[in-house]
C-alpha positions as CSV (number, residue, x, y, z in Angstrom):
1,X,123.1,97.6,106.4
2,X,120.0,96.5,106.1
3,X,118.0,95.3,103.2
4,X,114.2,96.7,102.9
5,X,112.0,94.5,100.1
6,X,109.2,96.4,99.0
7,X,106.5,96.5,96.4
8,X,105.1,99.3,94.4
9,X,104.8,102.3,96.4
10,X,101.3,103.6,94.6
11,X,100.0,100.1,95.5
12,X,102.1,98.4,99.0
13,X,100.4,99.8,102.5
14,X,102.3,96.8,103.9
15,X,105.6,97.7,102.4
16,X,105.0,101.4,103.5
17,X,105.1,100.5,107.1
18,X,108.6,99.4,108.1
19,X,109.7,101.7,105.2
20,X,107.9,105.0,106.9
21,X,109.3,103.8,110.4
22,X,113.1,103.4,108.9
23,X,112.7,106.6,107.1
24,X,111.3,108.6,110.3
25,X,113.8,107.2,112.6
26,X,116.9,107.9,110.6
27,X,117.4,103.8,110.5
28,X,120.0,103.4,107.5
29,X,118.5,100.9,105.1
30,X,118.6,99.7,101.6
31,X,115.0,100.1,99.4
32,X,114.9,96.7,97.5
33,X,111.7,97.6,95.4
34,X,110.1,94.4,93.2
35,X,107.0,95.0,91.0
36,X,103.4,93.4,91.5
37,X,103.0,91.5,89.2
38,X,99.3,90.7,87.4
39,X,99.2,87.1,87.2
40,X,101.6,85.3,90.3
41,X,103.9,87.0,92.6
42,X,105.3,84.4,94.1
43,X,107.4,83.0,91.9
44,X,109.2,86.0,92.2
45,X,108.8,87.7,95.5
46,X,109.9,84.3,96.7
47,X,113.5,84.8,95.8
48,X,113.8,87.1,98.9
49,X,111.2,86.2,101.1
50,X,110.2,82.7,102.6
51,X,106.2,83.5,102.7
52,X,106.6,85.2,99.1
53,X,105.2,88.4,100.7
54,X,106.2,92.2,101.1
55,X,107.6,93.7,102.9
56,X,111.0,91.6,103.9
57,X,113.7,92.9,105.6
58,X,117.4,91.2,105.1
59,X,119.6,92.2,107.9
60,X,123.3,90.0,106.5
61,X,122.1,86.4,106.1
62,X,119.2,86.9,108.6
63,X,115.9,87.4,106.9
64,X,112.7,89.0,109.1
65,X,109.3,88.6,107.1
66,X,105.8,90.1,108.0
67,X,105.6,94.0,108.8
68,X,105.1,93.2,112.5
69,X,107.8,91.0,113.2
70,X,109.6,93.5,111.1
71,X,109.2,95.9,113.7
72,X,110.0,93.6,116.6
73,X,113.1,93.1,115.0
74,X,114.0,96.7,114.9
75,X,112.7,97.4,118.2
76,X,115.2,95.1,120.1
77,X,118.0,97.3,118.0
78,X,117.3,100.5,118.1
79,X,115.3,103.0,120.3
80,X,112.5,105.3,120.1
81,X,110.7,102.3,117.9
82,X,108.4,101.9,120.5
83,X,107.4,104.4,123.3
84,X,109.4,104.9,126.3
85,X,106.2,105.1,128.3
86,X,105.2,101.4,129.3
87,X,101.6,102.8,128.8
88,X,101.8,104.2,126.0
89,X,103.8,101.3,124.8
90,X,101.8,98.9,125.7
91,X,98.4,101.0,123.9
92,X,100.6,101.2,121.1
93,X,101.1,97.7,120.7
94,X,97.5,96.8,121.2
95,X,96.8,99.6,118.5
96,X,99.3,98.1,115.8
97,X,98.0,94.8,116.5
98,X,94.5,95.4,116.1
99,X,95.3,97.4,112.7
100,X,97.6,94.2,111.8
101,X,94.4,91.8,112.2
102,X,91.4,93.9,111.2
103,X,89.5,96.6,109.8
104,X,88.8,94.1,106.6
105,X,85.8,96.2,105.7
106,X,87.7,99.1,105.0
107,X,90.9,97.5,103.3
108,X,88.8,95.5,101.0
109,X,86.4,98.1,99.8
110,X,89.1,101.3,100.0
111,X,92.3,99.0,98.4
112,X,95.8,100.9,98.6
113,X,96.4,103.0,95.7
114,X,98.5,106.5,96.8
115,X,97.9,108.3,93.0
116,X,94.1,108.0,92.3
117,X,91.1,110.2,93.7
118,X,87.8,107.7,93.6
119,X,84.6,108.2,94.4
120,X,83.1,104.6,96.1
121,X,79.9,106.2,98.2
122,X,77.9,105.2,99.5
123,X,80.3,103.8,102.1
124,X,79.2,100.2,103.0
125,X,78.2,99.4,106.9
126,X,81.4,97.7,107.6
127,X,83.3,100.5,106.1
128,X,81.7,103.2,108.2
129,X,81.8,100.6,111.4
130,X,85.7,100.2,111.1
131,X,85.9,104.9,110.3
132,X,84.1,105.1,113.5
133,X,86.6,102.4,115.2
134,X,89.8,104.0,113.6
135,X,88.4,107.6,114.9
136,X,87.8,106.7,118.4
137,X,91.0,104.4,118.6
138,X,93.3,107.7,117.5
139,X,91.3,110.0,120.0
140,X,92.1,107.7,122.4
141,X,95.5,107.7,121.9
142,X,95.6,111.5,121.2
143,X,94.1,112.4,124.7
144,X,95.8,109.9,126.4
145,X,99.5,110.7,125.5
146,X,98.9,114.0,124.6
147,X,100.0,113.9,120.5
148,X,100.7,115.2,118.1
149,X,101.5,111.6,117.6
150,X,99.0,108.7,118.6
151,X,101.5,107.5,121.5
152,X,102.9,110.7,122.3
153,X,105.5,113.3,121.8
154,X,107.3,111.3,119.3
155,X,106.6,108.8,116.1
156,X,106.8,105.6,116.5
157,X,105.2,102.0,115.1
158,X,102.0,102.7,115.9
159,X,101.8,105.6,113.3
160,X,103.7,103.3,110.8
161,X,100.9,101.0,111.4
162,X,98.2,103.4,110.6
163,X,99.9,105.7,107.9
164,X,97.8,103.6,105.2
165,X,94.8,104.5,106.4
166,X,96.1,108.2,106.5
167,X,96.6,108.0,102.2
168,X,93.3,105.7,102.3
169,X,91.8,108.8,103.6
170,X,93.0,111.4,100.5
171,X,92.3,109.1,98.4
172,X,88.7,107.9,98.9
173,X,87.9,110.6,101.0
174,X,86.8,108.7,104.2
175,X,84.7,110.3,106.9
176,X,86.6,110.7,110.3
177,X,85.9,112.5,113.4
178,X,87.3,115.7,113.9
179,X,90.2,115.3,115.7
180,X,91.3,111.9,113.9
181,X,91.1,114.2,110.5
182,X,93.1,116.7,111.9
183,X,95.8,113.7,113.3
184,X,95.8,112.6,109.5
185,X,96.6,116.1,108.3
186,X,99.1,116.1,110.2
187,X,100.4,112.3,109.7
188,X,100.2,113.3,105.7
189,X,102.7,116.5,105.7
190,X,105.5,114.6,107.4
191,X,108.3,114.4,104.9
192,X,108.8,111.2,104.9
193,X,105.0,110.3,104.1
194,X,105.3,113.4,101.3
195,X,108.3,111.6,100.2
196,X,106.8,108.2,99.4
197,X,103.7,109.9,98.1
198,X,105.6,111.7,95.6
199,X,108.2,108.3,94.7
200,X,104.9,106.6,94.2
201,X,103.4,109.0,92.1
202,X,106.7,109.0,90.0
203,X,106.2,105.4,89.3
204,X,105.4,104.4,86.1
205,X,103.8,100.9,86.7
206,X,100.2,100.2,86.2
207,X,99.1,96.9,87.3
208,X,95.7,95.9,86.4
209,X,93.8,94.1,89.5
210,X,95.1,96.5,91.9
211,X,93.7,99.3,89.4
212,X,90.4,97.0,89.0
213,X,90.2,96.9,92.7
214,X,90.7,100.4,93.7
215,X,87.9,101.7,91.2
216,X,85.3,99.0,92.0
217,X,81.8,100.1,91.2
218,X,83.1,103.5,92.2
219,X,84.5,106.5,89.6
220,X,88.1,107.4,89.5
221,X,87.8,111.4,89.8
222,X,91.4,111.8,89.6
223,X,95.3,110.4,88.7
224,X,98.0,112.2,89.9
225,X,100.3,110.1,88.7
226,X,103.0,110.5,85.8
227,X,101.2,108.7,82.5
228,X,102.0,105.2,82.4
């Protein structure tokens, strides 16, 4: 069986994406979770993973680092990872890739952080630049495969890949277009999504610079999470 190494589940939107896409596609896997820690991760997250980096997936003796090779991985073993469509495969790579590489605006100023309601307008340019990208990319996808997923009929990577953005979206309350809200609505009430939301607000952890980083200069206007 395979081994799944994860971080905290309030704080991890790269540990979420291989997680969400085993949990969706009935993938039998073992959750191998390992606190953030404040000072240095490495020396720890090192032990399982040869970049010292979440997620990491242990398949026997084989180890498979970095969400996207993750998926690669998977995707030679089992089906219905990727669209059957070469089209819509193809756009859904392209979409994964480009959410692997960029939108830096919005995951700097809107960190990860599934528990906490914060107030961070106004939204800086580069924020609202990579909104309007993420908006258009998902309409895209919606009228060109027809939904409810972004590739089609069915889940697969490309919504892993973009599930963060979905929480990033309660929790900061991020301007979308209309359809692209109404995609993330519907990306939020899958149960494996409510599951990790609810296993992340379980968690007891606090760890102070991802708190420091979700706040900002911003207000926290709510905590959903069990006291600490």
């Amino acid at each position: 069986m395979y081994q799944l190494f994860i971080a905290n589940k309030n704080y991890s939107s790269w540990s979420l994406r291989p997680w969400l896409l085993l949990t969706e596609l009935g993938i039998a896997f073992e959750e191998k979770q390992v606190q953030f820690l404040s000072n240095d991760n490495a020396a720890v997250f090192k032990d399982f993973a040869p970049n010292a980096k979440v997620p990491c997936l242990h398949d026997g003796g084989w180890v498979v680092w970095d969400s996207l090779a993750i998926v690669e991985y998977l995707a030679e073993r089992h089906s219905g990872v990727w669209p059957a469509d070469a089209k819509a495969r193809s756009w859904a790579r392209s979409a994964s890739a480009e959410m692997h590489s960029g939108f830096t605006g919005l995951r700097s100023y809107c960190p990860f952080h599934a528990g906490g309601r914060f107030d961070k307008s106004p939204l800086p340019a580069a924020v609202m630049q990579d909104l309007k990208r993420i908006s258009e990319l998902w309409q895209q996808g919606l009228d060109s495969f027809g939904g409810p997923y972004l590739a089609g009929a069915n889940f697969s990577a490309v919504d892993a890949f973009y599930a963060p953005v979905v929480f990033r979206c309660q929790t900061y309350g991020l301007p979308l277009s209309e359809q692209a809200a109404d995609y993330a609505r519907f990306l939020l009430q899958k149960p494996a999504m409510q599951l990790w939301y609810q296993q992340a607000l379980a968690e007891p952890y606090r760890e102070t610079e991802h708190e420091a980083a979700a706040l900002g200069q911003g207000k926290m206007l709510a905590d959903y999470r069990v006291s600490g």
